[in-house]
C-alpha positions in Angstrom: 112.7 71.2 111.5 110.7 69.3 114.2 107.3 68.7 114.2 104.7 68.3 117.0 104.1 64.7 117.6 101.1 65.3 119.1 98.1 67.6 117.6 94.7 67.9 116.7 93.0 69.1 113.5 90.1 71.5 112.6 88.6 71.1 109.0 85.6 72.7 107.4 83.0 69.8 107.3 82.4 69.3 103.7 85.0 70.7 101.1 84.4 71.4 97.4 87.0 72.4 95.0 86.5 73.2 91.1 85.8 75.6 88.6 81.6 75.6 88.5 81.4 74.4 92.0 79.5 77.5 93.6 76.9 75.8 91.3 76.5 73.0 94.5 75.9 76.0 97.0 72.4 75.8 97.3 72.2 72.0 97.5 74.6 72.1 100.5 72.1 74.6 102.1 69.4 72.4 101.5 71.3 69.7 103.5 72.9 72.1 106.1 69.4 73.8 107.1 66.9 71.8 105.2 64.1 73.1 102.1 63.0 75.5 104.7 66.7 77.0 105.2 66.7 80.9 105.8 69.8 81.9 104.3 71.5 85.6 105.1 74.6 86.5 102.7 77.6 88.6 103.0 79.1 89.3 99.2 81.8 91.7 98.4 80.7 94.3 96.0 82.7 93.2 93.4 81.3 89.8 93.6 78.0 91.5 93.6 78.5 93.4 90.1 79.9 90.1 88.7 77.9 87.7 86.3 79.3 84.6 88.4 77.5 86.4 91.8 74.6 87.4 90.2 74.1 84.1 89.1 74.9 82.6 92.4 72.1 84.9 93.9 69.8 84.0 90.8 70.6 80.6 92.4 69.8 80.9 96.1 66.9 81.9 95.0 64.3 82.3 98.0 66.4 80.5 99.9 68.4 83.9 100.2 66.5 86.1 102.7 69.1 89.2 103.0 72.1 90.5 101.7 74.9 92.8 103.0 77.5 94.0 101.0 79.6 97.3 102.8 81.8 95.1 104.1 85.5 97.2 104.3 88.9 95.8 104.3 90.3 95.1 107.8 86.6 94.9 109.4 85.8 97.4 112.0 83.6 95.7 114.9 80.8 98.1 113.9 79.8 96.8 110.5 80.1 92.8 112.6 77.2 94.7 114.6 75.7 95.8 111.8 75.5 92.1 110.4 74.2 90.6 113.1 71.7 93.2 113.4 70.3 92.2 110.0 70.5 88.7 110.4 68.6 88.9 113.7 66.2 90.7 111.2 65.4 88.7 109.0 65.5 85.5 111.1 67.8 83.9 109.1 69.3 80.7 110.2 72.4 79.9 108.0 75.0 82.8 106.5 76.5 82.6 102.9 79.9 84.5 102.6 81.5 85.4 99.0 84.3 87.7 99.1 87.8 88.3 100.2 89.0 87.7 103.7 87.2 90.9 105.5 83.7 89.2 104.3 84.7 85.7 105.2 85.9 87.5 108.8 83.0 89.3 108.7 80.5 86.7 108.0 81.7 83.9 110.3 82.1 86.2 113.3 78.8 87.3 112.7 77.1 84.0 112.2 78.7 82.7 115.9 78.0 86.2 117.7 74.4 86.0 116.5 74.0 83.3 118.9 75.2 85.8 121.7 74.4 89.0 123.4 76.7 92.0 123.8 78.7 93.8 120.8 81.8 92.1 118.8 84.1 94.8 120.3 83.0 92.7 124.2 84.0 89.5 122.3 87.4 90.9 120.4 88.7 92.2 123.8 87.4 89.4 126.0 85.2 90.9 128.2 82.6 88.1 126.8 83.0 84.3 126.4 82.3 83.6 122.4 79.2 81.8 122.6 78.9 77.9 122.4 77.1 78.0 119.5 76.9 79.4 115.7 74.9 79.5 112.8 76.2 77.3 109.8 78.5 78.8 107.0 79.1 78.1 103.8 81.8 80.2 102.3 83.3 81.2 99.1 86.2 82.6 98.1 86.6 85.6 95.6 90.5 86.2 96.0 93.1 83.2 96.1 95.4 84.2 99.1 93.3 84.9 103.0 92.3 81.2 103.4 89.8 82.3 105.8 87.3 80.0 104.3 89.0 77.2 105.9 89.9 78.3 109.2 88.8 79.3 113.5 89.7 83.1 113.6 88.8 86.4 111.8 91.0 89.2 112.0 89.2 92.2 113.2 89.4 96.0 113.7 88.3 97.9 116.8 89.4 101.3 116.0 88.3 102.2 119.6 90.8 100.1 121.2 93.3 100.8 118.2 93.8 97.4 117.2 93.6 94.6 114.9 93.4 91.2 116.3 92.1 88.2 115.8 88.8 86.0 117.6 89.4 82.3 117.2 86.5 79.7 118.0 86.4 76.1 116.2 82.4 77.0 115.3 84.0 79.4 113.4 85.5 77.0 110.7 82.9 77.0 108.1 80.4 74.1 107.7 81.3 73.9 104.0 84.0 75.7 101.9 83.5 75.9 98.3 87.0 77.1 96.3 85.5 77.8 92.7 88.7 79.3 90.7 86.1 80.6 88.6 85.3 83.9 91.2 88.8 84.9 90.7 89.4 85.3 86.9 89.8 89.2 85.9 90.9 90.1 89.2 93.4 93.4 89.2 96.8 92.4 88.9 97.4 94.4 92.7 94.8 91.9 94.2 95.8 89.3 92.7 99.1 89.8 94.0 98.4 90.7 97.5 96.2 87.9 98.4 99.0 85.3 96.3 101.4 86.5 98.3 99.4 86.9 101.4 98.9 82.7 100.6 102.4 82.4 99.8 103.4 83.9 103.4 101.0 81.6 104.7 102.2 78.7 103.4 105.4 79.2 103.8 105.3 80.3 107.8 103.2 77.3 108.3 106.4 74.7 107.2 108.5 76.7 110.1 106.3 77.3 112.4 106.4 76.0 116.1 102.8 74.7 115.8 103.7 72.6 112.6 103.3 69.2 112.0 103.8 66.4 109.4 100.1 66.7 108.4 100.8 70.7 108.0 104.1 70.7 106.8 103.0 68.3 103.9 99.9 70.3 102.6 102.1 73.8 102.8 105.1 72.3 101.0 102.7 71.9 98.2 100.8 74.8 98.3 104.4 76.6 98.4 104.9 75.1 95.2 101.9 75.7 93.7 102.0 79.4 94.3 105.8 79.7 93.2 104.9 78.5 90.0 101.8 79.8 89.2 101.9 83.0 90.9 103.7 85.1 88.6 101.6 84.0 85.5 98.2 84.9 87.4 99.3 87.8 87.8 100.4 88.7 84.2 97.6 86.7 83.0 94.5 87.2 84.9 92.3 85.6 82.3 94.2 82.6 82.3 91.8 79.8 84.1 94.8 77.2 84.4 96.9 79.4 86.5 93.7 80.8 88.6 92.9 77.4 89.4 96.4 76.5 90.9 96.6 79.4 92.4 93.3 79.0 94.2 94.7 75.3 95.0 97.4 76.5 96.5 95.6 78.9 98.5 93.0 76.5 99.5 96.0 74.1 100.6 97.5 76.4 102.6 94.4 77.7 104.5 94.4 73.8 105.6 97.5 74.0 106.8 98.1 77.1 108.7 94.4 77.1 110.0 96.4 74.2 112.3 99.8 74.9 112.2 99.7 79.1 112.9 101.8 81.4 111.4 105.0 83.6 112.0 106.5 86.9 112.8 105.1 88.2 108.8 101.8 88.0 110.3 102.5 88.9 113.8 103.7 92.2 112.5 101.4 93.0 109.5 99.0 93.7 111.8 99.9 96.7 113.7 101.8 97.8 110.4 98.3 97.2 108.6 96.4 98.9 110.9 98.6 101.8 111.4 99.6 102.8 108.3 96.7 101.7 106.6 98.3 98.9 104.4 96.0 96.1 102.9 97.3 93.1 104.6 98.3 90.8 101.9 100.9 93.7 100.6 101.7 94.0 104.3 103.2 90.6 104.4 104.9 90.9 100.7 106.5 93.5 102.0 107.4 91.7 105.4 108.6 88.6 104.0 112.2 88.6 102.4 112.5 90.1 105.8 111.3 87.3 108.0 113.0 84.9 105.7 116.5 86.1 105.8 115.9 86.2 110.0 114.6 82.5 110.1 117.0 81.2 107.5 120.0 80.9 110.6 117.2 78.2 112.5 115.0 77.1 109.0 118.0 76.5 106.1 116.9 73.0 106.2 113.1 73.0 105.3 113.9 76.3 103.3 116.4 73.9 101.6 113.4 71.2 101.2 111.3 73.9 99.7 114.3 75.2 97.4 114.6 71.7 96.1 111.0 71.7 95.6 110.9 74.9 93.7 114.0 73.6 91.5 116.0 77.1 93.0 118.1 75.6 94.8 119.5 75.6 98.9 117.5 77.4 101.4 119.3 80.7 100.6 118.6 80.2 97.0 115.2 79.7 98.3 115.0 83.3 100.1 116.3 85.0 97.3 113.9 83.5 94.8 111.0 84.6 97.5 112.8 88.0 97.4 113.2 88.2 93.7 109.4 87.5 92.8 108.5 90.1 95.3 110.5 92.7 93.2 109.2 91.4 90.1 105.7 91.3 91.3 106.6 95.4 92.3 105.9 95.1 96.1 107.7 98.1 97.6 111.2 97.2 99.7 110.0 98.7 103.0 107.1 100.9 104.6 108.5 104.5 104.4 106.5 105.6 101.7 103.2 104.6 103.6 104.4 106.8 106.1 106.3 104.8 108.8 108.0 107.1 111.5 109.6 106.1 114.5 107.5 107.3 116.5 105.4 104.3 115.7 108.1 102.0 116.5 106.5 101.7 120.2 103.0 101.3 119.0 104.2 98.2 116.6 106.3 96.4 119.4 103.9 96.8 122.1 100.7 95.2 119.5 103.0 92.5 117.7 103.0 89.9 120.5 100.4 88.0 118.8 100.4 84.0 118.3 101.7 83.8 115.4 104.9 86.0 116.7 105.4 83.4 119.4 105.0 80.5 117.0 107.8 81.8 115.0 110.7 79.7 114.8 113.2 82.2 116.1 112.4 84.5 118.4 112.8 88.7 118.0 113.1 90.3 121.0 111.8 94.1 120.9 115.8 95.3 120.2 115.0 93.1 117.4 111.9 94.5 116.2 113.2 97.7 116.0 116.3 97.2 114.5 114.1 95.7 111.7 111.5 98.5 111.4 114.5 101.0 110.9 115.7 98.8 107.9 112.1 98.7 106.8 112.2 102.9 106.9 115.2 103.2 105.2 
């Protein structure tokens, strides 16, 4: 497929990668804000009850000035404002986030709109300008899949509105990203899972994608592989710190690619689908993506084919099938009826898919389209 010859490129500032790296989080504080650094964290509980985060707290030690840790999947806009409430509070000047992709969203969108007046919901729906400054982040991962440690947008939720979209600002790219594979051992097998695959979306939409480029398409080619071959064992072996820390890699690699390239029609519609039927968004993808592959493999056979080749699975068809087939080992459902999808729905979903990453999918799906696919996904 063709890539832009032209582009630009938006990269946390400092990256770390490494089992025991969280262990450089304070130092990096110390040189972000100085010995005098006020820092405000946003942990997941999980991470929270875990020895790794309590040591990582242990850590901080005064240099952490406040905590928050409520955070709920798919962030509503309220518990932003309640964030930036606290960290107004406290006078903090730098924000720590360790968690999943709704505390990365949560954190960076809180440490820019900090800097601003109004409410996130003004911001989400563009009745403000994001401001032109942000406090510095440092952010680390607890799942191996969102990449939101690496990128310019969080995905939000304004259930006032009724919908789920995303705020993009390059402040928001963390100041430093630390991926320490370490957070992620023990992990359920369903998170595991859903974030992989959630990564493995990612990574894949960014080689076919419109936006991509020979910078992007290289670093998700890898990560592609990575996830392909280590996914499967994460998941069945959750213990295992070799397969956590490819997985993490792979994650990681992908968050640098699609934070540039964008994504595809997977993403585009796991959004409404998330939000509507109340779907975590990594298993809204999974379920999304034999899908989306079989519909892009008429325009993508070739790069599927690279990827195949990669994979040792064979052409680009072999290539979908082998996505498909460690779906259904993996146990991700075939479609969304039992979560409930009617078609009286089908309106809602067309009307809030036309996202970015729907128009940076390789072919296009008109709403005919759309709908012709949410019937197969009810069936």
């Amino acid at each position: 497929m063709k890539s832009l010859d032209s582009y630009s490129a938006y990269f946390p500032g400092c990256l770390m990668f490494g089992s025991g790296s969280r262990k450089e989080v304070p130092g990096l504080f110390d040189k972000l804000c100085g010995r005098g650094g006020r820092v405000f964290g946003v942990f997941s509980n999980s991470v929270l009850q875990s020895v790794r985060g309590r040591e990582l707290k242990e850590l901080m030690g005064g240099r952490l000035v406040g905590y928050y840790s409520s955070v709920p999947h798919d962030p509503p806009v309220e518990y932003v404002d309640e964030i930036i409430g606290r960290i107004r509070k406290t006078d903090a000047n730098a924000v720590l986030a360790v968690g999943g992709g709704s505390v990365m969203d949560s954190a960076k969108t809180a440490a820019l709109l900090t800097c601003g007046d109004g409410c996130t919901s003004d911001y989400l729906m563009g009745r403000l300008a994001v401001p032109t400054r942000s406090l510095p982040v440092v952010a680390l991962p607890s799942t191996a899949g969102t990449g939101a440690e690496m990128t310019k947008n969080a995905v939000l939720t304004d259930h006032q509105n009724n919908v789920k979209k995303s705020l993009r600002s390059p402040l928001m790219i963390p100041k430093a990203a630390v991926v320490d594979p370490e957070l992620t051992l023990g992990l359920p097998f369903a998170v595991t899972r859903d974030s992989g695959l959630d990564a493995l979306t990612q990574a894949i939409e960014s080689c076919v994608s419109t936006g991509a480029t020979r910078l992007t398409r290289a670093m998700a080619r890898e990560a592609v592989l990575l996830l392909m071959t280590y996914l499967e064992k994460a998941c069945r072996d959750g213990d295992n710190l070799e397969y956590r820390e490819r997985v993490a890699e792979g994650s990681m690699i992908c968050g640098l690619a699609f934070g540039q390239s964008g994504l595809g029609a997977v993403h585009g519609l796991a959004h409404p689908l998330g939000h509507l039927l109340g779907v975590p968004h990594g298993l809204a993808c999974a379920i999304l993506l034999p899908y989306i592959l079989e519909w892009n493999l008429p325009v993508a056979e070739d790069e599927f084919a690279i990827l195949g080749g990669m994979c040792g699975v064979g052409d680009g068809a072999a290539f979908v099938a082998a996505v498909e087939q460690l779906c259904r080992r993996l146990q991700v459902p075939e479609g969304f009826s039992g979560y409930g999808l009617k078609a009286d729905h089908y309106d809602y979903i067309i009307a809030n898919c036309r996202s970015g990453s729907m128009k940076a999918n390789p072919r296009a799906m008109t709403d005919d389209d759309v709908r012709e696919l949410l019937t197969r996904l009810n069936g």
